[in-house]
C-alpha positions as CSV (number, residue, x, y, z in Angstrom):
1,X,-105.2,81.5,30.8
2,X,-104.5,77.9,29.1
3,X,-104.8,75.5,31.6
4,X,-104.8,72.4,29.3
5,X,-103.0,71.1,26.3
6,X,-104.2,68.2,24.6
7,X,-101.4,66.2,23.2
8,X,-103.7,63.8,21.5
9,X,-106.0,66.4,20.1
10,X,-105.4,68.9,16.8
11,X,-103.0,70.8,17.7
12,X,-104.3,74.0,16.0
13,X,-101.8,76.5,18.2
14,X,-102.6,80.0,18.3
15,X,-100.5,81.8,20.7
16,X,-97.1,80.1,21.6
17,X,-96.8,83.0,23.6
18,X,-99.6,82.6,25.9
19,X,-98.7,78.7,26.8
20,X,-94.6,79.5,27.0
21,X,-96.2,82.1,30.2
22,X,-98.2,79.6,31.3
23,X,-96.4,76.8,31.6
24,X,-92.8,78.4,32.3
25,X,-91.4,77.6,28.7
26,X,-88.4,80.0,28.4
27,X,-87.6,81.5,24.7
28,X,-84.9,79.8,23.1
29,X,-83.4,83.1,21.7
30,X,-82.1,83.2,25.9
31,X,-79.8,80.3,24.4
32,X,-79.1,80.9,20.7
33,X,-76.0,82.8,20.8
34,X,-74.3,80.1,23.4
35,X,-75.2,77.4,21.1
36,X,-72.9,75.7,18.5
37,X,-73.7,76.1,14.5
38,X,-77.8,76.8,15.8
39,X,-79.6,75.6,12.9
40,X,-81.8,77.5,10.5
41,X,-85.0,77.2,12.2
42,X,-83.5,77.9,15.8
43,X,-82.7,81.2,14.3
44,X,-85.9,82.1,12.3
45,X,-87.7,81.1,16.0
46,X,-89.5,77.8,14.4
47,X,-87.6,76.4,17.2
48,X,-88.8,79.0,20.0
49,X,-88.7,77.3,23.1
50,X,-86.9,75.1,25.8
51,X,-86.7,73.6,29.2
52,X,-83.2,73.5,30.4
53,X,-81.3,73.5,27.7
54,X,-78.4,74.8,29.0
55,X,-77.6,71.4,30.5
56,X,-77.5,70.4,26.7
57,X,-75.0,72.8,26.3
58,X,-73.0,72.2,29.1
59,X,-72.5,68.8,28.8
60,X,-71.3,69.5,25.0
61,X,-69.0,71.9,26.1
62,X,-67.9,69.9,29.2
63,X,-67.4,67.2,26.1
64,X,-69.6,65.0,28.7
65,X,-71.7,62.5,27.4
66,X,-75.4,63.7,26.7
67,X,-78.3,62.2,24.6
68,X,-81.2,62.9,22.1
69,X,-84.0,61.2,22.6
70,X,-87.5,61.2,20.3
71,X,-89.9,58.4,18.9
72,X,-92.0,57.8,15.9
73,X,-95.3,56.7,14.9
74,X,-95.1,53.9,11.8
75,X,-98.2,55.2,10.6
76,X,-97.8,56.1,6.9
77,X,-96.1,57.9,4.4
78,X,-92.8,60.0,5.8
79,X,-93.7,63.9,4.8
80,X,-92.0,67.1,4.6
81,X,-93.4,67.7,8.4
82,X,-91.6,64.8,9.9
83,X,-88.5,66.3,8.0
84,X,-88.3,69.2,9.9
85,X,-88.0,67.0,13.2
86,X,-85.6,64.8,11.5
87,X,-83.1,67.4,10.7
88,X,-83.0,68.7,14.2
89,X,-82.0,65.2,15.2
90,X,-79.6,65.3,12.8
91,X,-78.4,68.5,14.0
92,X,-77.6,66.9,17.6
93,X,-76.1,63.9,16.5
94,X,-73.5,66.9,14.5
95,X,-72.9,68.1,17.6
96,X,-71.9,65.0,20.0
97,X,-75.5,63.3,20.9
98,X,-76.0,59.6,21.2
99,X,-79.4,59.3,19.5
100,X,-82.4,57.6,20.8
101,X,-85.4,56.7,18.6
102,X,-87.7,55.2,19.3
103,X,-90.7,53.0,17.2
104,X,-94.0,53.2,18.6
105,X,-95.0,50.3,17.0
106,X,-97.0,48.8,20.5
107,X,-99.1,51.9,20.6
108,X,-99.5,51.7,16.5
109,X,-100.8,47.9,16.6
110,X,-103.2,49.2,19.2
111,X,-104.3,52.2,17.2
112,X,-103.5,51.7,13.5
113,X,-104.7,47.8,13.6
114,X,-101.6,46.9,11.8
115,X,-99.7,44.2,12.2
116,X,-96.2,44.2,13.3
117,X,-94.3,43.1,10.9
118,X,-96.4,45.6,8.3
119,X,-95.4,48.4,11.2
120,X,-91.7,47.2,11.2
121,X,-91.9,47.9,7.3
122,X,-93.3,51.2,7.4
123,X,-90.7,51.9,10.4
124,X,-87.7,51.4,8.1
125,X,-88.5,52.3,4.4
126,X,-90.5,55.4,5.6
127,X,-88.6,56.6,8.4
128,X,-85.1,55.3,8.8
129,X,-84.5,55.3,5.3
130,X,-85.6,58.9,5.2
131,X,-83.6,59.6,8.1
132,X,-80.2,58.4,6.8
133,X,-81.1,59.7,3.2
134,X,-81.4,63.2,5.3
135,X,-77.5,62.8,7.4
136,X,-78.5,60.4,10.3
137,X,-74.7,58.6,10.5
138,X,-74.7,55.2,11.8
139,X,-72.7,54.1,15.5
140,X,-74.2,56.1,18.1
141,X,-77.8,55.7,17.4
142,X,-80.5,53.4,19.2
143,X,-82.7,52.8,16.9
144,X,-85.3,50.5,18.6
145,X,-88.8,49.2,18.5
146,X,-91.2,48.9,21.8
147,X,-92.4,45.7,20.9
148,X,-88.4,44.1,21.2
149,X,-86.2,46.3,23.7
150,X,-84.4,45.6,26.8
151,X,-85.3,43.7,29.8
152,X,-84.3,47.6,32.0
153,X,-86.7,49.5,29.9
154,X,-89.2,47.5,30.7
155,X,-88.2,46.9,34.3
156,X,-88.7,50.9,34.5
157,X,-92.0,51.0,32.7
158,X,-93.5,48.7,35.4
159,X,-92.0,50.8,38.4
160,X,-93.0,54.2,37.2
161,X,-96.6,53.8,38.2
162,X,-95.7,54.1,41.5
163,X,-94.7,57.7,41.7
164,X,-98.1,59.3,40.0
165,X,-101.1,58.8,40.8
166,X,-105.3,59.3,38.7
167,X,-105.7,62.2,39.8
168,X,-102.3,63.6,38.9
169,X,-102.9,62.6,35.4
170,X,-106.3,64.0,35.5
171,X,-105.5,67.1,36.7
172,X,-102.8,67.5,33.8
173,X,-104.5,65.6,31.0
174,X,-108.3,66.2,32.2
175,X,-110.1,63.3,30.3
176,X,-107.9,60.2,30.3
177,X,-108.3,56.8,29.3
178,X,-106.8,53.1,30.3
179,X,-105.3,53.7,27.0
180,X,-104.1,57.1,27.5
181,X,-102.4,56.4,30.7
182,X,-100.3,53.3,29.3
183,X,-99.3,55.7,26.3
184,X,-98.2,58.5,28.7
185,X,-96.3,56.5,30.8
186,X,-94.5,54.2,28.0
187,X,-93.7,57.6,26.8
188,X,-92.3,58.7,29.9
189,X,-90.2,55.2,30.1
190,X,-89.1,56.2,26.4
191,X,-87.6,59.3,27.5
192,X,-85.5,58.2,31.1
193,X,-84.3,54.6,30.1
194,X,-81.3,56.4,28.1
195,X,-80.2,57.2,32.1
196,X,-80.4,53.6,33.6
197,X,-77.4,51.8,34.3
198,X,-77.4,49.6,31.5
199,X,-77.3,52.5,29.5
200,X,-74.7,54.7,31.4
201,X,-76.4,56.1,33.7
202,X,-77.5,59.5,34.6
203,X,-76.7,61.9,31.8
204,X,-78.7,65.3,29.7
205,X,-81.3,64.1,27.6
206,X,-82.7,66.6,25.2
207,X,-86.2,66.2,24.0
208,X,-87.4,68.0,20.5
209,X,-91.7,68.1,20.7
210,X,-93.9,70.5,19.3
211,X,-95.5,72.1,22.3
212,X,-98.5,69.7,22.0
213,X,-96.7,67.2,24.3
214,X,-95.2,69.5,26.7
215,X,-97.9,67.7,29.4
216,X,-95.6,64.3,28.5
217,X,-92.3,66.5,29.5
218,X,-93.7,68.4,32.7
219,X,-95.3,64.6,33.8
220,X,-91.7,62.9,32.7
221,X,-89.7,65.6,34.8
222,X,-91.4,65.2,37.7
223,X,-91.3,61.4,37.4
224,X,-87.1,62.0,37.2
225,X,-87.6,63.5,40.7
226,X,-89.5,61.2,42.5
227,X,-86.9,58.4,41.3
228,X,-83.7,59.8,42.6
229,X,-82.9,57.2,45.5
230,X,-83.6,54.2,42.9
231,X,-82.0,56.0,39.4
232,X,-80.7,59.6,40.4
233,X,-82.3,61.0,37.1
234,X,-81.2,64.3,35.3
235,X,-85.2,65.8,34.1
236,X,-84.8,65.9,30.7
237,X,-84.5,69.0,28.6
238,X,-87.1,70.0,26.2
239,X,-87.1,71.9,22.8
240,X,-90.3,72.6,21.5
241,X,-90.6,73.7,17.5
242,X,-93.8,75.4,15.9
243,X,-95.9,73.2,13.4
244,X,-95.4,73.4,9.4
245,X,-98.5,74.0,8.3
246,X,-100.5,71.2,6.2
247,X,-101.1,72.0,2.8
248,X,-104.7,73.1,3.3
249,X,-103.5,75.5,6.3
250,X,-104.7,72.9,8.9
251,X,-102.5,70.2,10.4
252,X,-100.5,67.4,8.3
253,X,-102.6,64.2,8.6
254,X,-101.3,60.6,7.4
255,X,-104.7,59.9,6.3
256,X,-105.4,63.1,3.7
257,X,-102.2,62.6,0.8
258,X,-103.5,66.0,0.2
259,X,-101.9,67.5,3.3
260,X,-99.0,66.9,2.8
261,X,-95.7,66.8,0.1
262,X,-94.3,63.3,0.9
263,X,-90.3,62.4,0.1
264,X,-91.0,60.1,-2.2
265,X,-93.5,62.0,-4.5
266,X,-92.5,63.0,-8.0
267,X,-92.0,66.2,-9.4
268,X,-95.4,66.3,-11.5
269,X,-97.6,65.4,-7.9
270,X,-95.3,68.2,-6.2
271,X,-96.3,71.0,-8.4
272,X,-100.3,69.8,-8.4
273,X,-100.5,69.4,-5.0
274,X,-98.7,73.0,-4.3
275,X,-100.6,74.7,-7.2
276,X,-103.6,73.4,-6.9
277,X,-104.3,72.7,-2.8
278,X,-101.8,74.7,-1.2
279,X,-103.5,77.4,1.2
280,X,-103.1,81.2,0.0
281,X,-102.5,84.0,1.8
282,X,-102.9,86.3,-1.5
283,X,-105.4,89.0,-2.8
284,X,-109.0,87.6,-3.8
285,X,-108.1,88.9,-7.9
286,X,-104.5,90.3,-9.1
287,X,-105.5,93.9,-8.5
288,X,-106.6,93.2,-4.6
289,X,-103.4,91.9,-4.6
290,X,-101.4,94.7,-5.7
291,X,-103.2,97.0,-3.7
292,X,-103.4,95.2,-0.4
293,X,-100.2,92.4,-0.8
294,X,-100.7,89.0,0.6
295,X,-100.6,87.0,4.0
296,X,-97.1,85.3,4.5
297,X,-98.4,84.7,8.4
298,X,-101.2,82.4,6.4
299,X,-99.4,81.1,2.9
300,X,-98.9,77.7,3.2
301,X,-96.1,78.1,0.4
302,X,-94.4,80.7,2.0
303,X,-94.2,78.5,5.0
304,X,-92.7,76.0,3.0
305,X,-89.7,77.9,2.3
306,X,-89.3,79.5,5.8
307,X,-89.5,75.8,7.7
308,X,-87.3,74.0,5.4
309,X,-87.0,74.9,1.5
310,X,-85.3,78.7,1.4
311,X,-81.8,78.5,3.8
312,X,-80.7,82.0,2.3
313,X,-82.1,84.2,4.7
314,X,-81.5,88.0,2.5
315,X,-83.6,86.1,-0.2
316,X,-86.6,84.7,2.5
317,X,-86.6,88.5,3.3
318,X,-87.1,89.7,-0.3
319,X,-89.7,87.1,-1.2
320,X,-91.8,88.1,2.3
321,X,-91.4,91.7,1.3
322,X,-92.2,91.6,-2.2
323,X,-95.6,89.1,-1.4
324,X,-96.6,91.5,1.3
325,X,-96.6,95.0,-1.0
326,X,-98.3,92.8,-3.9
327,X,-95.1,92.8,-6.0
328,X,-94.9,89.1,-5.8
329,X,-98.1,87.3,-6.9
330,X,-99.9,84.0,-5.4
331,X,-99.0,82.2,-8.5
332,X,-95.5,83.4,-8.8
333,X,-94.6,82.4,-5.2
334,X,-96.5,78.8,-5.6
335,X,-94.0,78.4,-9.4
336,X,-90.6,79.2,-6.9
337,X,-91.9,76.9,-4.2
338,X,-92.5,74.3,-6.7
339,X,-88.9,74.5,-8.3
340,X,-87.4,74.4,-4.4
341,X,-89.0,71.6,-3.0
342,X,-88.7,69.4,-6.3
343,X,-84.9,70.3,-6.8
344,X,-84.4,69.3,-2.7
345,X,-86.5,65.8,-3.3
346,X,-85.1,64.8,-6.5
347,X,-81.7,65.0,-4.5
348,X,-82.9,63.5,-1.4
349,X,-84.9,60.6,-3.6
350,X,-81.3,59.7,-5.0
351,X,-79.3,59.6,-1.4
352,X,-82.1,57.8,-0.4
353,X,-81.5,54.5,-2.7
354,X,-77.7,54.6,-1.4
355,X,-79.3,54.9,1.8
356,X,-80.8,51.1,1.4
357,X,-77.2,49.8,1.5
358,X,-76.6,51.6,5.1
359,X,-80.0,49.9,7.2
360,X,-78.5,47.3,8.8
361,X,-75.9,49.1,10.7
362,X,-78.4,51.3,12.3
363,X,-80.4,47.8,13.7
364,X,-79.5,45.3,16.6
């Protein structure tokens, strides 16, 4: 049985199905078919599971207020990975959400030893940029940073300690730091402050996470209960969406370029980094590979077009079944990845220098 998740550790996930029993994450295919225009990856199951999201859904179709809420680390160069996350914001600002986002940029100076005026930088031409360049519309979005927010978020982040105690954390962290515990309950701060008064008050909040940081949502929701009398806080709801593989088959790092297919790079570095790095789930030599057919569970360019690249479902389905019977080669599959993802950032590079005009309305 998993007992543990470590949200700051690698996040190398093997059985989504083992911690959705263990920690009561329900399937999101129990909601798919009430919800409105479900996005590609909610119905491939790269978005798999949820906490309560049929509050989500009722508010929408109550046409009550409701909220997405997520955050960002400024860290370094805005990839295909943080892509996938930004398009599901995207999709719930489409469907009525007042957005949330929040820039960690107090837990980056601590960790990245940047300043903050570098991590304001790297906060708007990596990420907001990207983000409008992508669909985010400006007017209701809250796009802040930690190190500059309200007087009330603050207020909240002092009182929270209260309600939890050491060993609580322990026994859902295990190992935990000074620095640990501030992070976790900033993060939990992060995630209620949408409900204060000077905000609205109570309303549905809807977190997207990859499972990682389900300890954060099972530590914020019980902090929503304890502070009823003071707030009367809604727990927030929860989606949680598998990982996009790096381009080496492990996890995307910030630190390794060659991990990842950033926005900004150009066609040439695309088709390198894809040919050359990208993890194959193919046949040792052509004729292994025509007898036996390849991996699409463990082909990093396959996963490509599944999380993001390939929206036409009938053709996904030809280009898994051709790869798996050895029709389709390794090279073959790498050469139509190539032509995707360059055809989708050479479009997105262009919206993105309109996007430069649009920054200011989306800061206060």
């Amino acid at each position: 049985m998993t007992k543990k998740i470590d949200p700051w550790g690698k996040a190398d996930i093997r059985d989504y199905g083992a911690i959705m029993k263990d920690f009561g994450i329900e399937p999101f295919s129990s909601v798919l078919k009430h919800t409105p225009k479900p996005m590609m990856q909610m119905k491939r199951g790269i978005i798999f599971g949820h906490r309560e999201f049929g509050r989500i859904l009722d508010a929408r179709k109550k046409r009550k207020p409701f909220v997405m809420m997520t955050g960002l680390m400024p860290s370094g160069k805005f990839h295909i990975g943080h892509a996938m996350l930004a398009r599901e914001m995207i999709y719930f600002q489409e469907i009525g959400a007042e957005l949330y986002v929040c820039v960690a940029d107090i837990e980056a100076f601590n960790v990245r030893r940047k300043s903050l005026q570098e991590l304001r930088k790297i906060a708007i031409d990596e990420y907001l940029l990207n983000y409008i360049a992508l669909g985010m519309k400006p007017g209701k979005v809250n796009f802040y940073f930690q190190s500059n927010h309200q007087t009330a978020y603050y207020r909240l982040l002092q009182m929270l300690p209260q309600r939890v105690t050491f060993a609580e954390m322990k026994a859902i962290y295990g190992d935990i730091t000074p620095g640990k515990i501030i992070s976790v309950i900033t993060q939990a701060a992060d995630i209620l402050h949408p409900q204060l008064p000077e905000n609205g008050g109570p309303k549905p909040v809807v977190v997207p996470v990859g499972i990682d940081q389900d300890p954060h949502m099972r530590l914020t929701r019980d902090l929503a209960a304890r502070f009823q009398r003071e707030f009367r806080f809604i727990p927030p709801s929860s989606t949680y969406h598998e990982f996009m593989k790096g381009l080496k088959g492990g996890k995307m790092s910030s630190s390794d370029p060659l991990s990842y297919i950033a926005m900004s790079d150009d066609s040439k570095t695309v088709r390198t980094k894809i040919m050359k790095y990208a993890f194959s789930g193919g046949g040792n030599s052509i004729k292994e590979h025509r007898k036996h057919g390849g991996d699409t569970k463990v082909d990093v360019a396959f996963s490509m077009l599944k999380f993001l690249f390939e929206e036409d479902d009938r053709k996904l389905k030809k280009i898994k079944d051709d790869y798996e019977s050895g029709k389709m080669l390794t090279g073959e599959l790498k050469e139509y990845t190539v032509e995707k993802v360059n055809s989708f950032l050479s479009a997105h590079q262009k919206r993105m220098d309109k996007a430069k005009s649009q920054v200011d309305k989306f800061l206060k």
